[in-house]
C-alpha distance (Angstrom), angle and dihedral (degrees) to the residues before:
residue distance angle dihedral
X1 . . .
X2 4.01 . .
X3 3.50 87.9 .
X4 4.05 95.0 59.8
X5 3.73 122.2 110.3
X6 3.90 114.6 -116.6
X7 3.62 88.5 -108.2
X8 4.04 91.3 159.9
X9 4.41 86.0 46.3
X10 3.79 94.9 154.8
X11 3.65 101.1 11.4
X12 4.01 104.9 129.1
X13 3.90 111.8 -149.8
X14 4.10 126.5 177.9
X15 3.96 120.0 -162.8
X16 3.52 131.5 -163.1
X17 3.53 92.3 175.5
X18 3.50 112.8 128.8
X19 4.41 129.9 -169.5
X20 3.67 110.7 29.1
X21 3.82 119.9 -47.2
X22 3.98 100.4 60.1
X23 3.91 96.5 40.6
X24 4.20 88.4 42.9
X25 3.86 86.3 53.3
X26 4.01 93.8 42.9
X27 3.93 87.2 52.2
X28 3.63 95.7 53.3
X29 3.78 86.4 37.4
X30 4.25 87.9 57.1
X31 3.84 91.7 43.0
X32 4.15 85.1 56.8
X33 3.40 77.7 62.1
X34 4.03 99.9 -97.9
X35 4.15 123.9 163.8
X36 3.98 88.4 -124.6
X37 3.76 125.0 -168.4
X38 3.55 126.0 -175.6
X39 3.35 122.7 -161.6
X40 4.22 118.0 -166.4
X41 3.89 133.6 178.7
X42 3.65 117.3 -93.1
X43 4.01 100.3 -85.1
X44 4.10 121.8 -163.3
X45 3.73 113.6 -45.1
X46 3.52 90.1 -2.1
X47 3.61 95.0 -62.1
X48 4.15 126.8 131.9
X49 3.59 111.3 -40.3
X50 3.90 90.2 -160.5
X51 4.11 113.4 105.8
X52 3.77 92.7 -141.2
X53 3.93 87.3 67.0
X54 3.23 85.3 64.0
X55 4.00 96.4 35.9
X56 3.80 105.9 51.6
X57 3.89 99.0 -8.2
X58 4.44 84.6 -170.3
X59 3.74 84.6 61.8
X60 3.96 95.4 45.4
X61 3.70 87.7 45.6
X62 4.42 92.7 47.9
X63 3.97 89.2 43.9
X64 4.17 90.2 52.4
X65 3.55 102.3 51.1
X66 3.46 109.9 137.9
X67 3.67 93.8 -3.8
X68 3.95 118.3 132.9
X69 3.66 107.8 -140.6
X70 3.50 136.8 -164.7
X71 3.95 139.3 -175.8
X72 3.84 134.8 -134.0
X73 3.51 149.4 143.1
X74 3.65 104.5 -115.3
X75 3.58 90.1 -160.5
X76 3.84 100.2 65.9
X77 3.59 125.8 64.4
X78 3.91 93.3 -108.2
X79 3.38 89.8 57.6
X80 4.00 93.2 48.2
X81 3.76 87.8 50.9
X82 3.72 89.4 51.1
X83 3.86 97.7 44.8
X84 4.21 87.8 43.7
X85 3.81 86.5 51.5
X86 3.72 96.9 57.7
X87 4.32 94.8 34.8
X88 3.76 85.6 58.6
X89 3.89 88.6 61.8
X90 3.92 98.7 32.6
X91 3.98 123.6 94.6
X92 3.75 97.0 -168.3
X93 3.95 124.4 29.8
X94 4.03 126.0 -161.1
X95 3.13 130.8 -150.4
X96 3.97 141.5 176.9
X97 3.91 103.4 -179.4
X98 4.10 123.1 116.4
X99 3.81 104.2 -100.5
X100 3.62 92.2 -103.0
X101 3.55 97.1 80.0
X102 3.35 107.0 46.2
X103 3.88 90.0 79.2
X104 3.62 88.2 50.3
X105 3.94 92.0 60.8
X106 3.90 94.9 36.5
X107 3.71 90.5 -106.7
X108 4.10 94.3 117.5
X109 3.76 116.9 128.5
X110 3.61 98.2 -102.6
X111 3.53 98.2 49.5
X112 3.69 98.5 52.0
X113 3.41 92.6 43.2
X114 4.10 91.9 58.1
X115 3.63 89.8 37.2
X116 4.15 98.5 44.7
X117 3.67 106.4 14.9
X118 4.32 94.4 -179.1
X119 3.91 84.1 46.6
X120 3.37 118.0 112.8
X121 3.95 140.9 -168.1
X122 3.60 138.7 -132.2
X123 3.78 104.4 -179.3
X124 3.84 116.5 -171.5
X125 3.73 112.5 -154.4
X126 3.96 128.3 169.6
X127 4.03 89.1 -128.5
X128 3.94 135.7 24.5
X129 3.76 123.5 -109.2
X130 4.58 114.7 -25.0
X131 3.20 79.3 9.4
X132 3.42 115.0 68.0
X133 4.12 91.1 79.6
X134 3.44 89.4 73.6
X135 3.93 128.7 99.2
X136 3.51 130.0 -108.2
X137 3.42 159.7 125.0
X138 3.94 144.2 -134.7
X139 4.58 88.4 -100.2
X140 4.22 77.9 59.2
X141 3.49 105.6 46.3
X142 3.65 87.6 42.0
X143 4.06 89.4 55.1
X144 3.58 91.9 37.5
X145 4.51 83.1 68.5
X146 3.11 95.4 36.7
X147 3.48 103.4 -105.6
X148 4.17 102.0 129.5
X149 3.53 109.7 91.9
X150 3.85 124.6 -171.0
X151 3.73 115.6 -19.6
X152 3.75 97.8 -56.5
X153 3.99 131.4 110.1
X154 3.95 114.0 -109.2
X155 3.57 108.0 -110.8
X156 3.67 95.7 -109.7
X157 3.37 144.2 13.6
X158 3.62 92.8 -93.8
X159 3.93 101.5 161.5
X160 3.99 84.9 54.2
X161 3.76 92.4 51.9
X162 3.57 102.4 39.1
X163 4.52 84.4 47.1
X164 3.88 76.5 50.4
X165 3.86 97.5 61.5
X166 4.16 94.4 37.7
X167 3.93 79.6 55.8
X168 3.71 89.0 55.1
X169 3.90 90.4 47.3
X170 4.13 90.6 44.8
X171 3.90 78.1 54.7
X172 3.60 90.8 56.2
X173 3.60 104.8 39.9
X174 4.14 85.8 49.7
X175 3.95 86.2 55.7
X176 3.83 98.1 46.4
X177 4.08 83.8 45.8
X178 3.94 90.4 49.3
X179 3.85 91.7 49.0
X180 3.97 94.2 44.1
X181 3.80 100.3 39.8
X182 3.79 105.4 24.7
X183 3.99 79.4 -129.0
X184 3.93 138.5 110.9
X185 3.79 125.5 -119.7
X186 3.54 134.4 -149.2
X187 3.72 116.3 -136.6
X188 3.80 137.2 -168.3
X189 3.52 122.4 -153.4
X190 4.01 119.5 179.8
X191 3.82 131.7 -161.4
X192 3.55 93.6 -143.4
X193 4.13 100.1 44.0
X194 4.24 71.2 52.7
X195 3.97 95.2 51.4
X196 4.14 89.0 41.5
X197 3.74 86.7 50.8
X198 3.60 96.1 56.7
X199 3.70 92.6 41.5
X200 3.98 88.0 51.3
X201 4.52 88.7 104.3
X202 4.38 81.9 47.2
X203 3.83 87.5 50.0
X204 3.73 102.6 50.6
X205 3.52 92.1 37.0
X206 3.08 117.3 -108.5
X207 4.40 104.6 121.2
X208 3.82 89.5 34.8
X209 3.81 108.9 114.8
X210 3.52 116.6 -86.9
X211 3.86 88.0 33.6
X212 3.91 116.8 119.4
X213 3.39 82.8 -110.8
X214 3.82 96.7 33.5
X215 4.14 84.9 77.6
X216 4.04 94.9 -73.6
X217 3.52 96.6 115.3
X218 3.84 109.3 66.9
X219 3.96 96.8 -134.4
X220 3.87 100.2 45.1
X221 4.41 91.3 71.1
X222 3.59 143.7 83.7
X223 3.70 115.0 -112.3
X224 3.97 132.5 174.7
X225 3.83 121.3 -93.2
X226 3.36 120.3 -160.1
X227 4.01 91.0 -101.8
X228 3.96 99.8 29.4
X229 3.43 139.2 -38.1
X230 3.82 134.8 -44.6
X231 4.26 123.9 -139.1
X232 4.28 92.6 -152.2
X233 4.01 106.2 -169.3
X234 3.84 91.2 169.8
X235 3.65 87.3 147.2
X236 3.60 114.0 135.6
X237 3.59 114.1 71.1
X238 4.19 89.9 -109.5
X239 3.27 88.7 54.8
X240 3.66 98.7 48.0
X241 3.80 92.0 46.6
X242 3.84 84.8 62.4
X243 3.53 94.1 49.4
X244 3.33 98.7 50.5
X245 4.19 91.4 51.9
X246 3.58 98.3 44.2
X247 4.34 81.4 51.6
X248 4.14 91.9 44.3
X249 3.89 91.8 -121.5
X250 3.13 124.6 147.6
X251 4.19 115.8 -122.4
X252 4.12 113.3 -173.5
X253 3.80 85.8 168.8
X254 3.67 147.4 -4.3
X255 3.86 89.4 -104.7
X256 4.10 87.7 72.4
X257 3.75 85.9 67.0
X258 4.01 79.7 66.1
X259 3.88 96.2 55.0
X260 3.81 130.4 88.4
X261 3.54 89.4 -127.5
X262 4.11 88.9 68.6
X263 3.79 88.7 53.0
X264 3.29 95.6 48.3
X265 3.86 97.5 56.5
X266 4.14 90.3 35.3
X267 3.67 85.5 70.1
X268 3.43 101.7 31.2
X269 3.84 78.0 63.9
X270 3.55 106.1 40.2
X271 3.90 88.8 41.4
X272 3.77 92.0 70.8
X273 4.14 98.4 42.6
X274 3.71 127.9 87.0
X275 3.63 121.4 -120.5
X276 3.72 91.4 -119.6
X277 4.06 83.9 54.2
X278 3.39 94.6 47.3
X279 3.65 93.2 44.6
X280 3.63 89.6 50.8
X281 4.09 89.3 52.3
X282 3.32 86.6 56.4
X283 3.57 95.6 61.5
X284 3.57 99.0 36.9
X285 3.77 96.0 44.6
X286 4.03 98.4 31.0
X287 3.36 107.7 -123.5
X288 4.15 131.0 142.5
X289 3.72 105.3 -114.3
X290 3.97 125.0 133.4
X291 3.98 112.2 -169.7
X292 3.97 114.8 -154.5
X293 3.52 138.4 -179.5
């Protein structure tokens, strides 16, 4: 994102997001050019009160760049003094807590709303609406669409992430409300409306197995190489014509990318290549493939 223009340039925003969806949205919010302040509970010996410092310190470290950040105990009146010091400058707050505590730190709608009326906030919950009381995690939300296959872990925390960037767009919409209203806006954003998003191509079919992009159509799949693996996304029909000439088979129409007979030659072929061959292919004949280990 270095190359972004500071499209939020004076735009003042406060987390108290902890883990990884509020700070990821706060960091893309600061490289959009955002005044960002974050404020955390008092951790051990006064140090980071956030559990991904503790977690993945690298991550905590990437996701605070350029953050200011600040520590209090919300629940004493120091630490309400401090937090009502730093709303009374701030355009757009964050927050990750259930709904049920908001009220309990005087961070409710209604009373922000009185108190700040340009204030706006972007409140990050695991579920939408009677939901959002109950527990969970980015492995449930994930489940909960469908997107856990098998018994192992997703390769990233994608439900987090994806929560991460509707943040950033709540953050957005708030501003563009601000500007045209003169009037804050509360905003919900839920981890699992983020996980069904990103499962939306799973949903309507189109990754399931069978699908043409489910591993029907021979140049959309990941086969073995005879050093690694090969990611083939030979999909359109130029690109699978060039497959299929750089491999010697033959292709009377697009509907033999669909039969088992195409698979079984694709790998035949890519079974006996190199990755550096096949990565060199690629350049030399134009078409998307990335090998891996």
């Amino acid at each position: 994102m270095t190359s972004t223009p500071p499209i939020l340039h004076g735009v003042h925003i406060l987390s108290l997001a902890l883990n990884l969806p509020g700070p990821a949205a706060l960091m893309r919010c600061q490289q959009m050019g955002a005044a960002c302040t974050k404020l955390e509970p008092l951790g051990a010996a006064g140090g980071p009160g956030d559990p991904m410092a503790t977690y993945c310190p690298d991550a905590y470290t990437a996701m605070h760049a350029g953050v200011t950040q600040a520590r209090a105990n919300l629940k004493t009146a120091e630490g309400q003094t401090t937090l009502h010091t730093l709303l009374a400058a701030t355009d757009v707050l964050i927050t990750s807590f259930r709904p049920s505590a908001l009220p309990k730190l005087g961070l409710d709608w209604p009373t922000l709303q009185q108190r700040y009326p340009t204030l706006s906030l972007v409140q990050i919950v695991g579920a939408p609406g009677a939901r959002a009381e109950e527990p969970g995690h980015d492995l449930t939300y994930m489940a909960e669409s469908d997107l856990v296959t098998g018994l192992d872990l997703p390769p990233t925390l994608y439900a987090d992430m994806g929560g991460s960037l509707m943040a950033t767009e709540a953050v957005l919409q708030a501003v563009l409300h601000q500007r045209a209203q003169g009037t804050g806006l509360r905003l919900e954003v839920a981890l699992s409306e983020a996980a069904a998003y990103l499962g939306l191509p799973r949903h309507w079919g189109l990754t399931r197995p069978g699908a043409t992009i489910g591993g029907r159509h021979a140049g959309y799949r990941v086969y073995p190489c005879q050093d690694g693996r090969v990611a083939l996304a030979a999909l359109e029909p130029h690109f699978a014509q060039r497959l299929c000439e750089a491999a010697g088979i033959p292709l009377s129409s697009l509907d033999d990318m669909l039969q088992p007979g195409t698979h079984e030659a694709v790998a035949a072929f890519l079974r006996t290549r190199t990755r550096a061959t096949l990565d060199a292919l690629a350049h030399e004949k134009d078409i998307p493939l990335h090998t891996l280990d």
